[in-house]
N, C-alpha and C positions, 0 to 999 in steps of 0.2 A: 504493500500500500504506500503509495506518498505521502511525505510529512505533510503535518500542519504548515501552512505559511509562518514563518519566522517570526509576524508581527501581527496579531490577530484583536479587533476590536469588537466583540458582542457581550452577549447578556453570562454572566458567569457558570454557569448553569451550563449551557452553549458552547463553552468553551471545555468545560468540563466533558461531556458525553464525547468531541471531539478527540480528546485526549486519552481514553478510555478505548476509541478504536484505534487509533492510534496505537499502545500501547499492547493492544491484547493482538494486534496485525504484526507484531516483532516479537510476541514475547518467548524467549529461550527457556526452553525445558531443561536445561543442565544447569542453570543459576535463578537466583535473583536477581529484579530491574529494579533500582533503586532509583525513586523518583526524588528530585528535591523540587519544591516552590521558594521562591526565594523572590523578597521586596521590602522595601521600608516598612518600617512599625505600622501600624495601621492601615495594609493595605489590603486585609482579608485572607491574608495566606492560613491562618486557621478555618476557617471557613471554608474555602478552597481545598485544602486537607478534606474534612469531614465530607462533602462533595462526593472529593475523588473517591474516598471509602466507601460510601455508598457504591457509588456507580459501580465499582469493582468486585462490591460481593454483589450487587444486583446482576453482572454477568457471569457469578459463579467462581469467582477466583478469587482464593483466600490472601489476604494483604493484612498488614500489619502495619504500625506507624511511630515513629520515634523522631519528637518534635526537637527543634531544638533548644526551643527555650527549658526545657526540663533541665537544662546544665547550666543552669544562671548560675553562678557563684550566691551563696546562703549570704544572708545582710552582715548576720558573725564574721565570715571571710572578708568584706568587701568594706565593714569598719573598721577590721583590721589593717585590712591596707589603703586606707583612706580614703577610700572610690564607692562610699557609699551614696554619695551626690553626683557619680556618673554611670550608677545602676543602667544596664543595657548597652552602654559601648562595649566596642569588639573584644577588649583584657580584662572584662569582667566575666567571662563564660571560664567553665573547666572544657578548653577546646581542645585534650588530648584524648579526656574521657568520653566528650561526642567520635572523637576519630575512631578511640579504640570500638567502641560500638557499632559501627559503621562496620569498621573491618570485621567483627562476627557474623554482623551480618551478609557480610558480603559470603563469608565460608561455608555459610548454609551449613552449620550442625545439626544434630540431634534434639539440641537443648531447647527450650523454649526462652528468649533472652525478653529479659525486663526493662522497661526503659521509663525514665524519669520522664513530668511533664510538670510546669510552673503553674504554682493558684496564683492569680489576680488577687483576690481575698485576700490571701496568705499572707501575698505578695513575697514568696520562699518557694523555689521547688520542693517535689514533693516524689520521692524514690518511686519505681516500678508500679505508675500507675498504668503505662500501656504491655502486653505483652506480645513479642513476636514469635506466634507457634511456628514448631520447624516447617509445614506447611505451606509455608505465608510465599506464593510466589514474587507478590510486586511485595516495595515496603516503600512509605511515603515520609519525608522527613521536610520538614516548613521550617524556614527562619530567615530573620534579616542578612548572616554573613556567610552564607553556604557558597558566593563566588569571589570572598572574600582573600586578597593574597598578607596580608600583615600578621602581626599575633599568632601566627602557628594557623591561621583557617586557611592558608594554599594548601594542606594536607586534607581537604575534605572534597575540593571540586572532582580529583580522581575518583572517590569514592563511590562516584555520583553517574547515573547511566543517562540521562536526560535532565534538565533543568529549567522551569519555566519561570521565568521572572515578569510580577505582576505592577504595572506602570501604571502607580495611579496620583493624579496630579496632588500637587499639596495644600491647597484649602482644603480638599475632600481629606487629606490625611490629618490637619490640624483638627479639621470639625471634628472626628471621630476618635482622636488621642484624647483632645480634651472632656468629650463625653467619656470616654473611658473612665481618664484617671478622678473624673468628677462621679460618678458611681463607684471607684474604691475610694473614696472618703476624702479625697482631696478637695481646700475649698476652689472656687473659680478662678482666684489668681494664683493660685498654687497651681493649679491645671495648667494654665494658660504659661505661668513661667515655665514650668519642667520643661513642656512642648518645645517652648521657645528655646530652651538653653542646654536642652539636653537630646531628644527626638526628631528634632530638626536638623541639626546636626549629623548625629547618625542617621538620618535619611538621608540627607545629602553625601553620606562616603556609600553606605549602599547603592547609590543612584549612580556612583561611578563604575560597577561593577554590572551593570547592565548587559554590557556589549560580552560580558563569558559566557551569558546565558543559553542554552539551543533555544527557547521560544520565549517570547513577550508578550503576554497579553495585557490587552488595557481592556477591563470589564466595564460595560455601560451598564447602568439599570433595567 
């Protein structure tokens, strides 16, 4: 089958099912295809995840998912080394422990391997909330620095069989950061600065890391 167009503009949903034949039109019966999503904070890549998992046990093929925000460095680690006012940039993640996991998965054992995912609430990850059965032919992994070359994350783009990076402009990214962090208990100008001083930012080194992607989607409503 031929790929998706490299730069694709519809409804998420749309893009989704697209990707799905896509994916199940390639997929290798001797391994796992490890998918990543990858885009600035706020631009639906958890969403996009949940999606895809649908779609892929709706055509029968068992998938599994290991996000990466589950490896956020604990608040304890991150006031320890001072960075706990740049929670979310690239040297705040355990990005050897995302690698080594990747590489499990990549070997396809036996085991069923456990993978951490981050509460909002918590605002702490939280150990082996998803699990990948030996089964699991695709596995889907979401996060801002999955084409990232700094901090040790150029060891993750190998890992990775496809990559779709999702372009979604940044008033739509501020509007939705700041509803975020104003539903985990931040007031409005707490919101509004994090965004500014901290998300923005990392949006913008993400945004640079575009062009390693194989597809872009910009999802319309």
């Amino acid at each position: 089958m031929e790929a998706p167009e490299s730069v694709r503009s519809a409804p998420l949903r749309e893009l989704v099912d697209e990707l799905v034949t896509y994916v199940l039109a390639g997929l290798p019966a001797d391994r796992r295809t490890v998918v990543g999503l990858c885009g600035p904070p706020g631009a639906g890549k958890s969403r996009a995840a949940w999606l895809l998992m649908k779609a892929l046990r709706r055509a029968g093929i068992a998938a599994g998912q290991v996000p990466m925000d589950g490896f956020h460095l604990s608040n304890r680690q991150l006031e320890a080394r001072g960075a706990r006012s740049r929670k979310g940039a690239p040297d705040t993640f355990d990005v050897a422990g995302f690698r080594n996991i990747l590489e499990r998965i990549r070997a396809r054992g036996d085991d069923t391997i456990y993978a951490p995912d981050f509460s909002r609430p918590l605002d702490e990850p939280i150990a082996a909330v998803h699990a990948v059965a030996p089964d699991a032919r695709v596995v889907i992994t979401e996060g801002n620095y999955l084409l990232f070359e700094e901090d040790g994350w150029a060891e993750i783009r190998p890992l990775l069989d496809l990559v779709i990076y999702l372009d979604v402009p940044d008033r739509t990214l501020t509007r939705r950061l700041v509803h975020r962090h104003r539903a985990h208990g931040r007031a409005d100008d707490q919101a509004r600065d994090w965004v500014h001083t901290v998300d923005l930012p990392n949006a913008a080194a993400v945004a640079r890391t575009r062009c390693r992607a194989d597809l872009v989607w910009k999802p319309v409503p």
